[in-house]
N, C-alpha and C positions, 0 to 999 in steps of 0.2 A: 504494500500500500504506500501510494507517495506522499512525502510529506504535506503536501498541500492541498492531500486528500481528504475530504469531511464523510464520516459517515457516522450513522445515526446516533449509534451508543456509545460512549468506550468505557470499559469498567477492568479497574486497577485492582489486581489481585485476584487469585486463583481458590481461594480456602471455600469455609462453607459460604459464606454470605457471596462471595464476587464466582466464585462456581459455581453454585445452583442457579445466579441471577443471570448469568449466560445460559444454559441450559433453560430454563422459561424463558429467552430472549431466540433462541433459536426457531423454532418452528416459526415466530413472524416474520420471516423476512425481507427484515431490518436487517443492514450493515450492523454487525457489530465487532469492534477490537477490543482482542483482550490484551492486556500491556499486565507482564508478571515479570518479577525481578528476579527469579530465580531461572533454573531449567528444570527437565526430569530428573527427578532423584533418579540416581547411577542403580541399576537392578545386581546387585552383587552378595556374594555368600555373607558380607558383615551387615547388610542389612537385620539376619536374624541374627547378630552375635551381640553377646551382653556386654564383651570388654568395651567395642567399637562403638555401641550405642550406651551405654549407660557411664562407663569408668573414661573411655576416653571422648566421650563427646561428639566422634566421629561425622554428624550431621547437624550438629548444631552450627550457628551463623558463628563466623569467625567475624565478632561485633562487641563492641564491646559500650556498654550505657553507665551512667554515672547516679549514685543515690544522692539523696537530700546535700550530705555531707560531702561532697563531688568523691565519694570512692567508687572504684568501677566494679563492674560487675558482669557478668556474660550473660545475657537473657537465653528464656528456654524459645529461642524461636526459629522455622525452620524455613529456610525460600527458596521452595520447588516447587512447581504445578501440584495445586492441590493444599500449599499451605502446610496447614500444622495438620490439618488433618492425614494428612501423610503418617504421622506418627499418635494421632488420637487413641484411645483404647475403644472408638466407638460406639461409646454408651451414650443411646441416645433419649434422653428421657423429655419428657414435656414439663415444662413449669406447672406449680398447682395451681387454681383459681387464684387462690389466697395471696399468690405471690403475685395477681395483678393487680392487688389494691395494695393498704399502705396494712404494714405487718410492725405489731410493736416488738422490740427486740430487747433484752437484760441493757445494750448499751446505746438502745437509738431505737431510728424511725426506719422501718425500709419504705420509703416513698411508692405511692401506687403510680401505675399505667395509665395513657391517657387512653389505652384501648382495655379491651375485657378479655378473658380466656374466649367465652364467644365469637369474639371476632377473629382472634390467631384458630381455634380450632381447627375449623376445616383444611387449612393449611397446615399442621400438626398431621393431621391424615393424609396430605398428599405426601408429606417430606417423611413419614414414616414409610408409605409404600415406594416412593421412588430411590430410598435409601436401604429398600429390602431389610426394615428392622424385624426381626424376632421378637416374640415377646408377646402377653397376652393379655387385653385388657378386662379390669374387673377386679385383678390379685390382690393389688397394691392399693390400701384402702382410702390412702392420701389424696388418689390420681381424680381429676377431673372428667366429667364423661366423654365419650370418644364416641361420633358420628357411625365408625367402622371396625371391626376387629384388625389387629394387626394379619395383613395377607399371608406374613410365613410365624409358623408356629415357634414357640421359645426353644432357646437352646437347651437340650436338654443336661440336668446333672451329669455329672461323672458320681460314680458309687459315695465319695468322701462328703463331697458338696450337697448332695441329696440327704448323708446323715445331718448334715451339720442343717440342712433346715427341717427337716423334722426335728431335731434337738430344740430351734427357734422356739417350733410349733409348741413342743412340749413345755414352753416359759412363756406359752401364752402369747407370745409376737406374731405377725404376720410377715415373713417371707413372703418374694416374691420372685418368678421370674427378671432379669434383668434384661434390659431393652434394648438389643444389640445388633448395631450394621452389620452382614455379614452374608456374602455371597453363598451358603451354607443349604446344603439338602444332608437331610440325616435321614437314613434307613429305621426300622423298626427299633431299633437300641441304641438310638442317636450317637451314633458312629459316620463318619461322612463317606458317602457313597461314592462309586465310583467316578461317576463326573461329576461330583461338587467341586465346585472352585475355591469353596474356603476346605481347608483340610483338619480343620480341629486341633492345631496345633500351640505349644505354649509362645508363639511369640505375637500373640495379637495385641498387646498393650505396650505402647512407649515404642513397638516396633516398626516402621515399615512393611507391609506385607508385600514379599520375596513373588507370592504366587496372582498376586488382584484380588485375595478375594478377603478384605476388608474394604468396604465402603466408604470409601474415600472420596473427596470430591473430584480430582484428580480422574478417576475409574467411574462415576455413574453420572459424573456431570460433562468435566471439561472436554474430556475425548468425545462423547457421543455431538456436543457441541458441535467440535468442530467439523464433523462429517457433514455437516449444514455449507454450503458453499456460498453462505452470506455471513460467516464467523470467523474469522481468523485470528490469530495469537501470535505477537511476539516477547520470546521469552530473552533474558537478559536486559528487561527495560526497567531501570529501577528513576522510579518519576520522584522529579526534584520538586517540581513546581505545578502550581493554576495560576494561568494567566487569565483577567478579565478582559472585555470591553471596557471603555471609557466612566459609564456609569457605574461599575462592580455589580452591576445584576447577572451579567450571563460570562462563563466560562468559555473563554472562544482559544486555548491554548492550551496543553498539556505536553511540556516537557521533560523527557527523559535522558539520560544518561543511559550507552547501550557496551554493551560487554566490550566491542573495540575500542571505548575511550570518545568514540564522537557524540554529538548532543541530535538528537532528533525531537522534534515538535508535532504533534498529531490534535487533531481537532474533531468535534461532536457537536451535535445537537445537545447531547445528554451526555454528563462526564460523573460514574459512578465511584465512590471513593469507597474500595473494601481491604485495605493493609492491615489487617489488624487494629485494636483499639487505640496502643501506641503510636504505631507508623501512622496510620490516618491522622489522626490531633497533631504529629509532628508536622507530616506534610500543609496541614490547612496553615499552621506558622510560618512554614518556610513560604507557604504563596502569599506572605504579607503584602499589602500595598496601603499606595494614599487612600485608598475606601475601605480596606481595612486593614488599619493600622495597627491592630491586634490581632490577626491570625485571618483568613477566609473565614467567612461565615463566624466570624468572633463577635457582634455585637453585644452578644449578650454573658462576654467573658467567663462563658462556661465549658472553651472548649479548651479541652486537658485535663478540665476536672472533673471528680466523681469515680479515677480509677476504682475498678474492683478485679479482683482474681479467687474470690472462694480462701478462706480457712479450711485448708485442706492438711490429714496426717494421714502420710500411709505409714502403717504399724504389719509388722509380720509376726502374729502368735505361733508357738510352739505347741505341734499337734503330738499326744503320749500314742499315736495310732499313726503310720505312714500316711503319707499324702501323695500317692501315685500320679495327683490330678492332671492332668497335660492342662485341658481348656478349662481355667478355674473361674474367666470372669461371666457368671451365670446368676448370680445370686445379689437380691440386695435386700435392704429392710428402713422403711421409712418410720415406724412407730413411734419413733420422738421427732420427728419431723416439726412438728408444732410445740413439742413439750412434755413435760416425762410429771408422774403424779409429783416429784419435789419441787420441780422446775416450770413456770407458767409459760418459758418463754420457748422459743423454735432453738431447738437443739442441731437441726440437721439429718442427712441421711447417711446409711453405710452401703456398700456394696464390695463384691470382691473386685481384686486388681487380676491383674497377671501374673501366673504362676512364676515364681522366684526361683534363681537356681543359685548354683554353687559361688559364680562365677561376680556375682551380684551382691552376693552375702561375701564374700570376700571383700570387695570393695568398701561394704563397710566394717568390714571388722575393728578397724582402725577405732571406731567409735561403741563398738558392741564390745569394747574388750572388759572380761571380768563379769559380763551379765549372764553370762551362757555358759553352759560346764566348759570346761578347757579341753576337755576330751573329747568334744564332739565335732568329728570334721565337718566342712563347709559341706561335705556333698550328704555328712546324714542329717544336718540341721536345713538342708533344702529341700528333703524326703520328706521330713517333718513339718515345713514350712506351711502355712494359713495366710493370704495376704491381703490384709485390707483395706480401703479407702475411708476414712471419713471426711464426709465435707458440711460443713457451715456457710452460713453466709457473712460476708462481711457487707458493711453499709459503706455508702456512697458519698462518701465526703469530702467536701469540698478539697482539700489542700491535699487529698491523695490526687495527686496530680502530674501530669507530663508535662517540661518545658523545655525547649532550649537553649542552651547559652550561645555567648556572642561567637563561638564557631560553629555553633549546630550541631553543637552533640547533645545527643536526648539524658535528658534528668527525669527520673522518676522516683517520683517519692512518696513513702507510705507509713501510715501506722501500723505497725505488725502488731500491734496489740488490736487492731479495731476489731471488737465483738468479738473475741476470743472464750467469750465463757462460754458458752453455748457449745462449740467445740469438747472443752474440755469436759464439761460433763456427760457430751458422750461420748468420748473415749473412757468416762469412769463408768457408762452403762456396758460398755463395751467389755471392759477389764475386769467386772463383778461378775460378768456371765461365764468368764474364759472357764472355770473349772464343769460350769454345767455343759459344755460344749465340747468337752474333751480333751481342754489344750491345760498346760501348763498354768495356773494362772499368775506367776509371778514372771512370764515371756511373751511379754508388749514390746516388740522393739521397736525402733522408730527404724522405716524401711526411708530413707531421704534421697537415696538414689531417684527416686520417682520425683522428686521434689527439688530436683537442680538440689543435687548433694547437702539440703537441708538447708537453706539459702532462701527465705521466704520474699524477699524481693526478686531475685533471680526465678521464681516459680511463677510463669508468666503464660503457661498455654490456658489458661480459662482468663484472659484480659477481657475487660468490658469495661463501658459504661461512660469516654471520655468523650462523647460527642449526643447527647442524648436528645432524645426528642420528644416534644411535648406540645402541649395547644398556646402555651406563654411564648412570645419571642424571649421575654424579658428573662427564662431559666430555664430556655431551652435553646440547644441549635440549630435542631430540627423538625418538623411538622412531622405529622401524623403518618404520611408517606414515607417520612425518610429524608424528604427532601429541606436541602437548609434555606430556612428559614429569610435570607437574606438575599439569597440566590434562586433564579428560575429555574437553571438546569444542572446544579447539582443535588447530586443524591451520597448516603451511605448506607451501607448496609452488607454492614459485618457487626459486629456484637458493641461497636462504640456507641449504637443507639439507645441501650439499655438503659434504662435508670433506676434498676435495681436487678440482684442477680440473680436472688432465692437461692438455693442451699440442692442443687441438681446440673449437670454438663450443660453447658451453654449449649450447644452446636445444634439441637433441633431446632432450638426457639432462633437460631440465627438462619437454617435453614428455611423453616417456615417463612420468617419474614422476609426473606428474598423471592420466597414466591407470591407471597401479597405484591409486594414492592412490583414485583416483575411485571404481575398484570395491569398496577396503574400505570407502569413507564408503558405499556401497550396502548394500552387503552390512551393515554395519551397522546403517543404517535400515530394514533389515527384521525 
């Protein structure tokens, strides 16, 4: 496409939000360019290896960000067609009702939506089926009602993970299936059949999948995309800037810096911004001008703030019974979701991670030294291994924020404390159960590998919330659409929209809203 080519869309970024919004952009059309700053992840045997991906980093951006205190730090972020979803563990859950209005928290407000669960629903339904999630609705007694049943049924237990939720059952909780992207046919004893594309294998979280058959945006969005001969993508464009028109209403510019070192300029009707919640609020700064003198679409100085990423621990208990499990992320349990008989407030949800091995728990030894018998080699304390997530919400506050300094490097800074009890008390419902469940109960280890090696600012794959959108110009950046606020033809729509996070994986509710989003930008092209 030549430079002083216009054509109708262009949308920055390849993850859930700017790849599923190509993929509902396809069948109209419409020209549209995708401009992604990465390439394909490299298809290679370290893709499934735990040193490569976990101990050495191996895919992570070779980037480096500075906190409050200007000390640097390496974020968890990946840029390859498809995003971070490249390495997501694909759990794809829907936000509850409750998390669309405002939810009172032990340390704050979580602010309501200016839309309802009703309105994102039926979008919930399409991004479940077009993402082939698992999982079965009804279980999960939290969940909000759903128009349709999930099309492919849940992944089934493995023998361990089956006892451990009848154990649940037996204390009274509700287990549930876990809601999981996954290219996956299972035979009568949920075993993957001979032409399934997922293989039921331990490396589906934090990993690349070797074979396509995790649900990636990369794999159910961007490729089918492009078979459209009115879509095209070029990869290595990492976009510096938005240029305006004279009056700063319409984006009539977008340039990039391209893998050879030269500057190329591409132009739209419609210029969609989906880098992530940090790289988007950076880029809207870096297209500063005389109209806006505070960032693109800055009038109402709330763009960069409000970061959030989830209060999240992953812990790995100690099972007194082997744990064979290959596929362990099956299972989750929301029953303190809102609050536990001691505690009135939203505690958060658990589910399991990815099966942990030797190779992993080596890495942290360093940290686990003295907690665990000394006799126990890495490869029988990974037989015996349980791994699981918890996650909380944190709130939306203001001075959690992205900015940057006078050379343009990104600062981000946070309260690591924000909302943190709610957390901890369930990791202490978590901890009180370990002996009824079969594990150890004095072996809670903190698994940090998952967690950018325990580094809660560096823990950046669930980012949300720095460009948010609301019916106020005056505390929001964006309308209702997505579209900001100050500008005609921009839009975002990646998870910077958010204005609050709820205590479950971003990625549906960012998926979904690209398919709302996608049919106003139709509907409006017409």
């Amino acid at each position: 496409m030549a430079d002083d080519e216009t054509c109708d869309v262009i949308i920055i970024g390849t993850g859930a939000g700017g790849g599923t919004l190509a993929h509902r952009l396809a069948p109209s059309g419409r020209r549209v360019l995708i401009l992604e700053r990465g390439g394909y992840l490299p298809r290679e045997t370290d893709n499934w290896d735990s040193t490569a991906v976990f101990v050495k980093a191996r895919y992570l951006a070779s980037e480096t960000w500075y906190d409050r205190h200007g000390r640097e730090f390496t974020p968890e972020v990946n840029y390859y067609v498809g995003g971070n979803t490249k390495f997501y563990g694909a759990a794809l859950f829907r936000l509850r009702p409750e998390d669309f209005g405002e939810l009172r928290h032990h340390d704050g407000i979580s602010p309501a939506w200016p839309i309802r669960y009703e309105d994102m629903e039926p979008y919930y339904t399409e991004a479940e089926h077009l993402y082939l999630v698992h999982g079965m609705h009804g279980e999960d007694p939290t969940e909000g009602p759903a128009s349709a049943q999930y099309r492919h049924p849940p992944v089934r237990h493995e023998p361990r993970i089956q006892q451990l939720s009848d154990d649940l059952e037996r204390q009274g909780l509700h287990p549930f299936h876990l809601p999981i992207g996954v290219d996956l046919t299972q035979d009568g004893d949920g075993n993957a059949t001979h032409d399934s594309v997922c293989i039921r294998c331990n490396r589906v979280d934090g990993f690349p999948c070797l074979v396509n058959g995790k649900s990636d945006s990369q794999v159910i969005c961007v490729d089918p995309a492009l078979r459209h001969d009115n879509v095209h993508m070029i990869t290595g464009a990492d976009v510096r800037r938005l240029e305006t028109d004279p009056t700063g209403r319409t984006v009539t510019k977008v340039v990039a810096e391209l893998d050879d070192g030269s500057t190329a300029t591409f132009a739209a009707d419609i210029v969609v911004v989906a880098c992530g919640a940090v790289n988007s609020a950076a880029l809207l700064f870096r297209s500063a001008s005389d109209r806006h003198p505070n960032g693109l679409g800055n009038s109402s100085d709330v763009v960069g703030r409000h970061y959030m990423r989830h209060n999240n621990l992953a812990l790995m208990a100690v099972s007194k019974e082997p744990n064979p499990t290959r596929f362990q992320k099956t299972l989750a349990l929301n029953d303190w979701y809102f609050g536990s008989k001691e505690f009135d407030y939203p505690l958060g949800g658990i589910q399991m991670l990815g099966k942990s091995d030797a190779e992993q728990i080596r890495g942290e030894a360093p940290r686990w030294a003295g907690k665990v018998s000394p006799d126990m080699p890495f490869e029988v304390l990974a037989h015996h291994a349980v791994d699981f997530w918890l996650c909380g919400e944190d709130l939306p506050l203001p001075d959690n924020r992205v900015t940057l300094d006078g050379d343009g490097r990104v600062h981000l800074s946070i309260d690591e404390k924000n909302n943190m009890t709610g957390l901890m008390k369930l990791r202490h419902e978590l901890q009180t159960m370990l002996g009824h469940l079969g594990m150890h109960p004095h072996h809670l280890l903190d698994h940090s590998l998952y967690l950018h090696k325990g580094m809660p600012i560096g823990a950046t794959a669930h980012q949300a919330g720095t460009i948010r959108f609301g019916t106020d110009p005056q505390s929001s950046a964006l309308d209702i659409n997505c579209r900001a606020h100050d500008l005609d033809n921009l839009y975002v729509v990646d998870t910077s929209f958010f204005p609050s996070i709820g205590a479950v994986n971003p990625s549906l509710t960012a998926i979904a809203n690209a398919l709302r989003v996608g049919d106003h930008i139709v509907e409006r092209l017409r």
